[in-house]
N, C-alpha and C positions, 0 to 999 in steps of 0.2 A: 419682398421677403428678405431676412438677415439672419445670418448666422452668425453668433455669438463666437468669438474664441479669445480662449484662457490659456494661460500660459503659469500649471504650478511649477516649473523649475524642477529639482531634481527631488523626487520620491522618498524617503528616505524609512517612512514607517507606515502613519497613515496620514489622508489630507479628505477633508469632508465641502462638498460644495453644495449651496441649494440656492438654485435659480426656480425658472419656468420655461416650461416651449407651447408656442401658441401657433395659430397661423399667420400671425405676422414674422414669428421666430418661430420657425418649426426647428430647427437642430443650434445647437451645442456643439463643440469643438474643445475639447479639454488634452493640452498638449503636455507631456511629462517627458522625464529623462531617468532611468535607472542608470546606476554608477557599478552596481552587479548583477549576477543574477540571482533572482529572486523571485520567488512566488505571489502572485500578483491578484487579488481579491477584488472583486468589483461590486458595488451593490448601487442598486437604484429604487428607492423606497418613497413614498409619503405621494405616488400618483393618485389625482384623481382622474384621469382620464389612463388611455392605453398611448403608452410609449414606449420607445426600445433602448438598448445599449449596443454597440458596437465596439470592440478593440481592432485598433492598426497600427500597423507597423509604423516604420519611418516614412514608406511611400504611399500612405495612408490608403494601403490595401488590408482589405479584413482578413481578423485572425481569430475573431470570437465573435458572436451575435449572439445577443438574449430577446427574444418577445414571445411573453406569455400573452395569452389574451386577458383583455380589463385592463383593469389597475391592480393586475396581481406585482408585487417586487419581480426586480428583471438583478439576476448576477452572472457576473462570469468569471472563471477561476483558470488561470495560467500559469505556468512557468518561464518567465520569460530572460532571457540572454543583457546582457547590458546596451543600453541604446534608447533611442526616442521612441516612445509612442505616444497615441493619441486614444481618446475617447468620446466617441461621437452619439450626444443623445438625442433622439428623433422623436418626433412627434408625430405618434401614428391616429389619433382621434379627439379632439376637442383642446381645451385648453387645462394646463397641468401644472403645479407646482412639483419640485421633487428637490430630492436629497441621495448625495450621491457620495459615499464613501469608498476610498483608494487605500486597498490596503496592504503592505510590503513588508514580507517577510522571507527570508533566508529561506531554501529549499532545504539545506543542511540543516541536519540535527546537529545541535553543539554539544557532542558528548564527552563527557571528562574521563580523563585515562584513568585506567582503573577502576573506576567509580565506586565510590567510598557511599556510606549508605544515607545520606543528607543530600548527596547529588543524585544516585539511582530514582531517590523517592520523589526529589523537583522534577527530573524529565520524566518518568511516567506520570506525575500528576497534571505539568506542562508539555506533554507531548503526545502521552498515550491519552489519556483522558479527552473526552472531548467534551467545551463547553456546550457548545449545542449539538444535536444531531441533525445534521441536514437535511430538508425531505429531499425524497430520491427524484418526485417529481418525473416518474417514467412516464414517455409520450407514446409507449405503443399499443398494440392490439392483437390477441390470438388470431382476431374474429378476419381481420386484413390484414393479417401475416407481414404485421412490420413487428421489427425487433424493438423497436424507437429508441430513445435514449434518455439520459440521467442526465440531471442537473449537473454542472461543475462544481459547484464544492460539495457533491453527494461523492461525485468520483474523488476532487481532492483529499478529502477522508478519509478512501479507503488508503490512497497513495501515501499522503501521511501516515497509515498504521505499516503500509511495507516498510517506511523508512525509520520509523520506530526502532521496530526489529534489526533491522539491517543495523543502527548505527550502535543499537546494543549491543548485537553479537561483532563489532570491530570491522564491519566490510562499507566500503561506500555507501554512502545514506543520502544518495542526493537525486533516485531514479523520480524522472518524469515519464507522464502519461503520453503514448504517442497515437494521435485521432484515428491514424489507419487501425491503429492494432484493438483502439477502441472498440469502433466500429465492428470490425470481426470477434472481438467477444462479446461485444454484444451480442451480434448474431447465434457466438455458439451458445451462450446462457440460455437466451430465449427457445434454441432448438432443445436444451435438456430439458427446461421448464415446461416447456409443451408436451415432454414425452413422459415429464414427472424420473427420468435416469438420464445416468450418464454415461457418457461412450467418449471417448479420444477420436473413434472411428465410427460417427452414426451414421449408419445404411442411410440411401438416398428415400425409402421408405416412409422413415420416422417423418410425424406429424412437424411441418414449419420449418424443413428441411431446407437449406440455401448451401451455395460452393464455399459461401465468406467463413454461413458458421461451422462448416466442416472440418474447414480450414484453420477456425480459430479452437477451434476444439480441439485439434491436431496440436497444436502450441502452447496449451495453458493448460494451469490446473482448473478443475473444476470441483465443483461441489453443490450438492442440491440441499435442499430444506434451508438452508442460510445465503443469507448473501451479502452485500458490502463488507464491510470493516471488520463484521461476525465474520465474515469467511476467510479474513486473512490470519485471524486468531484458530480458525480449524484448521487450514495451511498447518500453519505451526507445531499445532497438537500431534494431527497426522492419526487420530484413532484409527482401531481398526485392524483387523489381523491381516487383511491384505497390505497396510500402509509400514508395515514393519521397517524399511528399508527409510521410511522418513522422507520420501521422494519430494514430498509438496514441499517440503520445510526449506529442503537443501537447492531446488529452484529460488523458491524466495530468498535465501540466504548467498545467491550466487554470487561472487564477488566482481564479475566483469561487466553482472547488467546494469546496464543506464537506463534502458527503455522499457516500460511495460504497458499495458492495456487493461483495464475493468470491463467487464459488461454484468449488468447486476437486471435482475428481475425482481420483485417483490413478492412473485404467485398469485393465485386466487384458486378458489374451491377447485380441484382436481387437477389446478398445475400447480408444483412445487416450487417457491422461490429458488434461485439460480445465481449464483456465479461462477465465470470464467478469469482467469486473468493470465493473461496471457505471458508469457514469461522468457519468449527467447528473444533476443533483435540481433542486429548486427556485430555484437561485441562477444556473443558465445564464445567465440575461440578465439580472442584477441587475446594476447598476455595477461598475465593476472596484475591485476591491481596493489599495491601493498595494504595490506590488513592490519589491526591494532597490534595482534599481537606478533611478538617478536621472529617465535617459532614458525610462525605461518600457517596454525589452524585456527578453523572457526567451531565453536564451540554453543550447542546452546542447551541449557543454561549457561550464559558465559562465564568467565571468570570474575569475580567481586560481587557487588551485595546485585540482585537481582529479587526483585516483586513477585509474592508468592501466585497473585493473578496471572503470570505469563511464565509459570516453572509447570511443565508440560509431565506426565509419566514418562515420557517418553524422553532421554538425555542425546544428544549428539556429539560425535566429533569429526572433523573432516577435514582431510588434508590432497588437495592433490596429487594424484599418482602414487598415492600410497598404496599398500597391500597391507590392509587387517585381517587377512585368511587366518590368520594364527596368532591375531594378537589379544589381548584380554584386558579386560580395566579392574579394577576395584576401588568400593568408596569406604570411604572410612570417615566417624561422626568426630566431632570435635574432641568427644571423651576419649580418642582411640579403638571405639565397638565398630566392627565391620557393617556395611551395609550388605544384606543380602541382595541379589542382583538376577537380571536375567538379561545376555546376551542375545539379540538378535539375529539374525542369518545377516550375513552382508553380503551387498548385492551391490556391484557400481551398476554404474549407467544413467542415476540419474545428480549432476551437477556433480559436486567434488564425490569423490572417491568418503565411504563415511563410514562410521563404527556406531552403532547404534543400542541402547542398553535400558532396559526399565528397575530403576532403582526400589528396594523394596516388593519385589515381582507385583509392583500394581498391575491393575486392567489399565489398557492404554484407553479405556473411555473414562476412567476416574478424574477425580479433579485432586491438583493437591492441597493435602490441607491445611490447613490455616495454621503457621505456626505459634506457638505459644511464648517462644523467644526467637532471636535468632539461629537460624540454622546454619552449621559449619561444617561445608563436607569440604574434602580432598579427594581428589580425583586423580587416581595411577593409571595411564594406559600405558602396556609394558608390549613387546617385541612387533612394534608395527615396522616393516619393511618398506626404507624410502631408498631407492634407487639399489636395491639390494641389499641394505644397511638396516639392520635392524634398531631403533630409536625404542624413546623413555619421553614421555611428558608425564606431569605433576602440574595442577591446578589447583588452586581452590575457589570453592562456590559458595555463597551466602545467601539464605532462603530468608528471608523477612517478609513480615504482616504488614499490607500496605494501607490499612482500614485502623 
């Protein structure tokens, strides 16, 4: 028997291989080198028999395995640090042709300052949009009380839409999935999914109950009837007369997280699709990062042109350690006509310190609507107390039709 190895040099976008493994050559050896970090795409297609995919590191210890059964396609989806790996393909039954594409892309969004409405419209079309949607490909069962799990580009996906968001509202845009924290949202999705609700804290009671998803329930936002990529867009929304305060949004908009976790269900008849995603790691209360903007809030809708698909009823601004007990906003249209407005209760506790407002007194479950040109508002928020100092910000936001 022999094992095949390749040496592509250094990575730099994508690189496509097609050999065979047989029983004379059962495995492949595909050795690379990244020069950053980078998001890392693996696909193995065009089997006719059942083979697998492995990623390793430099000491060619595994960091990812894919084997479907058959000749279904095998991928795996990472973010990985700069440095050598390899990619080992196995021959798990008969003899196989395949095709095996590497594919490297930046985890960072490249978002342009300011964003002028030619550039907002390219990174949502290149960023938000997705060309295909991945199946989710969940391995588990109500029936045997596993949680299972989701393909890697079903999760990279969803992580792509957190850093969407992130790199539009000006806060670090570069979080990766971390497997432990996977894992336990997985588990907590799967415990709300089975109970059809959700709980932060569900009784040891509830149907498919475990310590992990308690745990991970404990940590992330949740949300039922949606899940993947949909549910990082309801994050945002935040409907809802209990979500006033914008808790989920301002998690996801944290500016210190690097780490997060998915765990996604799809449902069936009488349990509700699920997601968890877990939101706090190690960096909670490490120093703040520096943000786009100058002033040091984050804002969403942000400031500059902004796609009418991701402008929420619901408006935010957040500064930490601020005190908006007393402070007030008003929008004003381009013409100079006031927007009427509704103030929401502020309530810290959860991520930065926020001010919260529905323009127009929409229902926070409305959509907004499709403008007929562009939209030019101006944004006052007047007597917010930062270190006892009462402050002035002034923005402007631009609503445009992205269809």
């Amino acid at each position: 028997m022999q094992t095949k190895v390749y040496n592509l040099g250094v990575l730099t976008k994508s690189q496509t291989v097609k050999d065979a493994v047989s029983i004379r050559n059962p495995v492949d050896l595909l050795k690379f080198r990244l020069t950053r970090r980078s998001s890392l795409t693996v696909e193995l297609k065009g089997l006719r028999a059942n083979a697998s995919i492995q990623l390793l590191n430099s000491r060619q210890r595994r960091i990812g395995f894919s084997n479907l059964k058959g000749n279904r396609a095998e991928s795996i989806s990472r973010t990985l640090n700069s440095g050598t790996y390899y990619i080992r393909v196995d021959r798990i039954s008969g003899r196989t042709a395949y095709t095996l594409k590497l594919q490297s892309d930046s985890p960072q969004p490249s978002t342009p300052t300011g964003l002028n409405r030619s550039e907002s419209l390219a990174f949502y079309n290149n960023f938000y949009q997705l060309s295909t949607s991945p199946e989710i490909n969940w391995t588990g069962s109500f029936a045997a009380n596993s949680p299972g799990t989701t393909s890697d580009l079903f999760k990279d996906a969803v992580v792509r839409r957190v850093n969407y968001f992130r790199a539009m509202a000006g806060v670090p845009a570069d979080v990766v999935l971390d497997p432990t924290f996977n894992r336990k949202a997985q588990a907590a999705a799967f415990i709300m999914s089975a109970n059809n609700a959700l709980s932060h804290t569900p009784p040891t009671t509830w149907q498919n109950y475990s310590a992990e998803g308690a745990e991970g329930a404990g940590k992330s936002n949740l949300a039922l009837s949606i899940y993947g990529w949909n549910a990082i867009n309801s994050y945002m929304k935040d409907q809802g007369d209990g979500n006033y305060a914008a808790g989920h949004r301002r998690w996801l908009l944290y500016p210190q997280t690097q780490r997060m976790g998915t765990g996604d269900i799809p449902g069936e008849p009488g349990r509700g699709a699920a997601n968890a995603l877990w939101v706090f790691d190690a960096n909670t209360w490490e120093p703040r990062p520096t943000v786009r903007e100058t002033e040091g809030f984050v804002a969403w809708p942000p400031r500059g042109y902004v796609p009418d698909e991701v402008v929420y009823p619901r408006w935010s601004f957040s500064l930490p350690n601020a005190d908006f007990t007393s402070a007030s906003v008003t929008m004003t249209q381009a013409s100079g006509a006031l927007v009427p407005l509704t103030q929401e209760r502020v309530r810290n506790g959860y991520g930065e310190n926020t001010l919260v407002w529905r323009p127009y007194n929409r229902s926070s479950f409305d959509s907004w609507p499709d403008p007929v040109s562009d939209e030019n508002y101006t944004v006052a928020i007047s007597n917010v107390l930062v270190n006892g100092t009462p402050r002035s910000f002034t923005y402007q936001v631009t609503v445009f039709d992205v269809t």
